[in-house]
C-alpha positions as CSV (number, residue, x, y, z in Angstrom):
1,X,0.0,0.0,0.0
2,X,3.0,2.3,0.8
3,X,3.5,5.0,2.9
4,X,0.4,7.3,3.2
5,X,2.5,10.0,4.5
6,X,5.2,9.4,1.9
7,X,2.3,10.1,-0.5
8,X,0.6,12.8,0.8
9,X,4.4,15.0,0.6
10,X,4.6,13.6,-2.8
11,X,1.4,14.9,-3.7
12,X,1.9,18.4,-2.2
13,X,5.1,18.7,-3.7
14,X,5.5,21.4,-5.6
15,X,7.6,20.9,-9.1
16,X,8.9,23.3,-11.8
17,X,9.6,22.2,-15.2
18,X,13.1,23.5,-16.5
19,X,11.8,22.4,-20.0
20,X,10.8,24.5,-23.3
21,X,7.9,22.4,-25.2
22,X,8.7,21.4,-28.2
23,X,6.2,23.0,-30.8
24,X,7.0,23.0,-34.7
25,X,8.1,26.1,-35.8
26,X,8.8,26.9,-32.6
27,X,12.0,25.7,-31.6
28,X,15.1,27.9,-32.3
29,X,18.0,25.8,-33.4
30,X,22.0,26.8,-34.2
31,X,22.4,27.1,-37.5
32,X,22.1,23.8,-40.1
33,X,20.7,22.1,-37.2
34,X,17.6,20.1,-37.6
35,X,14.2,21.7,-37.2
36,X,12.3,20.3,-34.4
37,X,8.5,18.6,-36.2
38,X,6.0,16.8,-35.4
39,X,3.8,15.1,-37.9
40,X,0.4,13.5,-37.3
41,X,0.9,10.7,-39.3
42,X,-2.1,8.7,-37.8
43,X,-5.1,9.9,-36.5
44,X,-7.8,8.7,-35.1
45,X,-10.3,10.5,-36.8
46,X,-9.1,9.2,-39.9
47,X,-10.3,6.1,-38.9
48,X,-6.9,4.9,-37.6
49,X,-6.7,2.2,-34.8
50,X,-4.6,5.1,-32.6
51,X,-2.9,8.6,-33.1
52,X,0.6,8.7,-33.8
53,X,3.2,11.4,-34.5
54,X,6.8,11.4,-36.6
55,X,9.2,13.1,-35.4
56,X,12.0,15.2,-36.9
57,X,14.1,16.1,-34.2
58,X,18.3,17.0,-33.6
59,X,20.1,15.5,-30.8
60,X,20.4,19.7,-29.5
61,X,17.1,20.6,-30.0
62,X,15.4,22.4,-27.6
63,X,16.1,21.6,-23.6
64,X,18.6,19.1,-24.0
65,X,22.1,17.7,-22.3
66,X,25.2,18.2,-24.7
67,X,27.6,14.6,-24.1
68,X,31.2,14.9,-24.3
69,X,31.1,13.3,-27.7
70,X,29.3,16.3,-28.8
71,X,33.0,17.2,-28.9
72,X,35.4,14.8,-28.3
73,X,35.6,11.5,-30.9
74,X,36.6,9.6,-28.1
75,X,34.6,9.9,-25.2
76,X,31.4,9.5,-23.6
77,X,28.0,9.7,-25.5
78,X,24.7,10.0,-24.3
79,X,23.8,6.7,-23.5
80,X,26.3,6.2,-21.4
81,X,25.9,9.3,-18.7
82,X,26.6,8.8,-15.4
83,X,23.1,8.9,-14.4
84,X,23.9,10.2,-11.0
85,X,25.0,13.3,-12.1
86,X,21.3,13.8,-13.5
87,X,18.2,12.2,-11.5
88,X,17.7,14.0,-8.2
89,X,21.2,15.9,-8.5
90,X,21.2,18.9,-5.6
91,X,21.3,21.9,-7.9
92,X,23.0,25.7,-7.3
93,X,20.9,28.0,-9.0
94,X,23.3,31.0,-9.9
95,X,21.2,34.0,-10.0
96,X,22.8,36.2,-13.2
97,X,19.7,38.5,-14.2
98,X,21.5,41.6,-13.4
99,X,24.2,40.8,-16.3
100,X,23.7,42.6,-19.8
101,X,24.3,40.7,-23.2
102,X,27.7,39.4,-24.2
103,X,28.8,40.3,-20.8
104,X,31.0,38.0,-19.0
105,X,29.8,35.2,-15.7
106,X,33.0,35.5,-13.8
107,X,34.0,33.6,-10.4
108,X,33.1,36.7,-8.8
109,X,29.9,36.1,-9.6
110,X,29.8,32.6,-8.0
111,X,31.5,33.3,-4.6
112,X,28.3,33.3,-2.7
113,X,27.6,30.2,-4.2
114,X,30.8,28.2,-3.3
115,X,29.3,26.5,-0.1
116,X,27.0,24.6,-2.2
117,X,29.4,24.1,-5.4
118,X,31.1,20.4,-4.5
119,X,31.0,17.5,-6.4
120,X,28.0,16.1,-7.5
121,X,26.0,19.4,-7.5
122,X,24.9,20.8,-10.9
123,X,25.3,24.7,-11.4
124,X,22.6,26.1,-13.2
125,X,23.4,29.5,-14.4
126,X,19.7,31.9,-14.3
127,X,20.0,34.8,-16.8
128,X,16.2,35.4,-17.3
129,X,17.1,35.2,-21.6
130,X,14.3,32.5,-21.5
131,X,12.1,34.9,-22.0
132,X,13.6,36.0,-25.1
133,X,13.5,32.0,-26.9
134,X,12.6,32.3,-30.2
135,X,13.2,35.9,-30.0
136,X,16.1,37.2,-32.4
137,X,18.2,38.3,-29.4
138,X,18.3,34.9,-27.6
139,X,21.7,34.1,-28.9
140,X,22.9,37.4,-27.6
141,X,22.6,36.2,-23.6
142,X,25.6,36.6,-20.9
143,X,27.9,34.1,-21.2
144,X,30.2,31.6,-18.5
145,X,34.0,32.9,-18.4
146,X,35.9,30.2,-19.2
147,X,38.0,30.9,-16.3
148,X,34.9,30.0,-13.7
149,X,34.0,27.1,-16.0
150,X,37.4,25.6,-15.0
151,X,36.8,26.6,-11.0
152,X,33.6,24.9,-10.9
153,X,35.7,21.7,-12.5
154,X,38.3,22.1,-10.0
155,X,35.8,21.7,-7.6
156,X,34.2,18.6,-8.8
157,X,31.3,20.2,-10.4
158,X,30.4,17.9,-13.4
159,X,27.1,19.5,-14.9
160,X,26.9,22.9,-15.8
161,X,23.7,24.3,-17.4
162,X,22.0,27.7,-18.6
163,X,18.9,29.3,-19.7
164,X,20.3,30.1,-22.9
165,X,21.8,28.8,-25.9
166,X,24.8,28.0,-25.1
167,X,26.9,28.9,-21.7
168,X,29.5,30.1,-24.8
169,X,29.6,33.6,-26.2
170,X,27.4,33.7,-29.0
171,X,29.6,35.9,-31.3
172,X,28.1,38.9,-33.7
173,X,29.2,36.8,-36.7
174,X,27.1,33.9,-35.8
175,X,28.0,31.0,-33.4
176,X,29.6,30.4,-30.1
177,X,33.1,30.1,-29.2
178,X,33.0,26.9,-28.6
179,X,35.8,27.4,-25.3
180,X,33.5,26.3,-21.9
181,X,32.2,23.6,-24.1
182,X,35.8,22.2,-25.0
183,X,37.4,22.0,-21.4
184,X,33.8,21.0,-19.8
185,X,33.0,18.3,-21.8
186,X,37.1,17.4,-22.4
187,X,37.1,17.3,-18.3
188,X,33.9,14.5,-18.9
189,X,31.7,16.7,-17.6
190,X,27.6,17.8,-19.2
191,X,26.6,20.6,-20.4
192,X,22.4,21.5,-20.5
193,X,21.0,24.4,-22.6
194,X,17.7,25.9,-22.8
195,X,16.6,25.8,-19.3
196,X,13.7,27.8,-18.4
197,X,12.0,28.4,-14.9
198,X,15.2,29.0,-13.3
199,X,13.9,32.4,-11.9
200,X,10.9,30.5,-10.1
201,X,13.9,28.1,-8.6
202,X,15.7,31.0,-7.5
203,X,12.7,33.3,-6.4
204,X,10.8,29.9,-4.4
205,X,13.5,30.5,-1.8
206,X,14.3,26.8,-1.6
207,X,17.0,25.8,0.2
208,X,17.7,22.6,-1.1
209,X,16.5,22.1,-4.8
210,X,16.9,19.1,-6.3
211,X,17.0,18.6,-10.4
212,X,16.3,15.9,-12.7
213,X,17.8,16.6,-15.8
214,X,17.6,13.1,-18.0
215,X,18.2,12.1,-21.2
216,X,17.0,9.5,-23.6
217,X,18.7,6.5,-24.3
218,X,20.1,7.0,-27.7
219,X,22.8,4.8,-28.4
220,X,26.5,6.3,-29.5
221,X,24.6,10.0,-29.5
222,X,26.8,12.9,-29.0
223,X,23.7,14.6,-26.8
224,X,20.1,14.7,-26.5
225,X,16.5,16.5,-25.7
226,X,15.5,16.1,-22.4
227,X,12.6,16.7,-19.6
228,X,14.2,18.7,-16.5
229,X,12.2,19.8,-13.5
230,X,13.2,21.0,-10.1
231,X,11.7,20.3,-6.4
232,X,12.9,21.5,-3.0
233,X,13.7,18.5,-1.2
């Protein structure tokens, strides 16, 4: 029968999804990436025995985890993630809002943080640029300094995530530098993009938040859409 106590907490508990949906034409994507669809390929009032959808979908599309094969020829892909990095990981919430575009996330920024930054946590930067997906300027969001990429490293950190594009420097001429994602994901650690809800983790109060941040299975993939949502513990 379980706990009835157990249950009642889970069904109070209070969960925010860290996940943009997935709606055609809706996704924004780096450039020759795949665009995100979904075709209703059988419905049921058609006459078909159930509805079905096909997918056309990129391994980066949307909220999703970057492996270190995304980079790296030679090392770990998607399907192989240590998934205790990722289900029920305690999470630092790095509250950012107050930096302008193309400006810099420096350690500075994280020294109030540094209790909670140890290995195992994931550091999820909050920039409030969720609000601009899909919007022209997304790409043009604060990004980490690769200097504080390598502290959080040092310090065991092993999943680093943002609510933007990329925790790179998008640069005017198109693309990111590519630099965080190089000594992150060359250190065999993940890298999550696209968060949103971030600002209701950090503005909850919660002490302890806890984040699931999964991906799917998909054998020898360098990365991969995923479903993340936070709870205070």
């Amino acid at each position: 029968m379980g706990d009835p106590t157990a249950l009642d907490l889970a069904r109070k508990r209070r969960v925010i999804d860290l996940t943009h949906p997935l709606v055609p034409d809706g996704v924004p994507a780096c450039p020759g990436h795949p665009k995100y669809n979904a075709e209703h390929t059988f419905k049921l009032s058609d006459g078909a025995f159930a509805n079905v959808h096909t997918l056309t979908i990129g391994t980066h599309t949307g909220t999703h985890i970057d492996a270190p094969y995304h980079f790296y020829d030679d090392a770990c892909p998607v399907d192989r993630l240590d998934l205790s990095l990722l289900a029920a990981a305690p999470a630092v919430v790095v509250d950012v809002r107050h930096k302008a575009a193309h400006e810099a996330i420096t350690w500075e920024d994280l020294r109030k943080y540094e209790s909670g930054i140890r290995e195992g946590a994931a550091v999820l930067f909050c920039t409030g640029w969720a609000s601009r997906y899909g919007r022209p300027d997304y790409s043009d969001h604060p990004y980490l300094e690769v200097d504080a990429a390598q502290q959080l490293l040092e310090r065991g950190v092993r999943v680093i995530g943002a609510d933007t594009i990329s925790p790179d420097e998008w640069r005017l001429d198109g693309g990111d530098t590519g630099m965080v994602h190089r000594i992150v994901l060359r250190a065999g650690g993940i890298i999550v993009e696209n968060l949103q809800g971030l600002e209701d983790v950090v503005d909850s109060g919660w002490e302890n938040p806890r984040v699931s941040l999964l991906p799917l299975s998909l054998a020898g993939c360098d990365g991969s859409p995923i479903r993340a949502v936070a709870w205070e513990r």
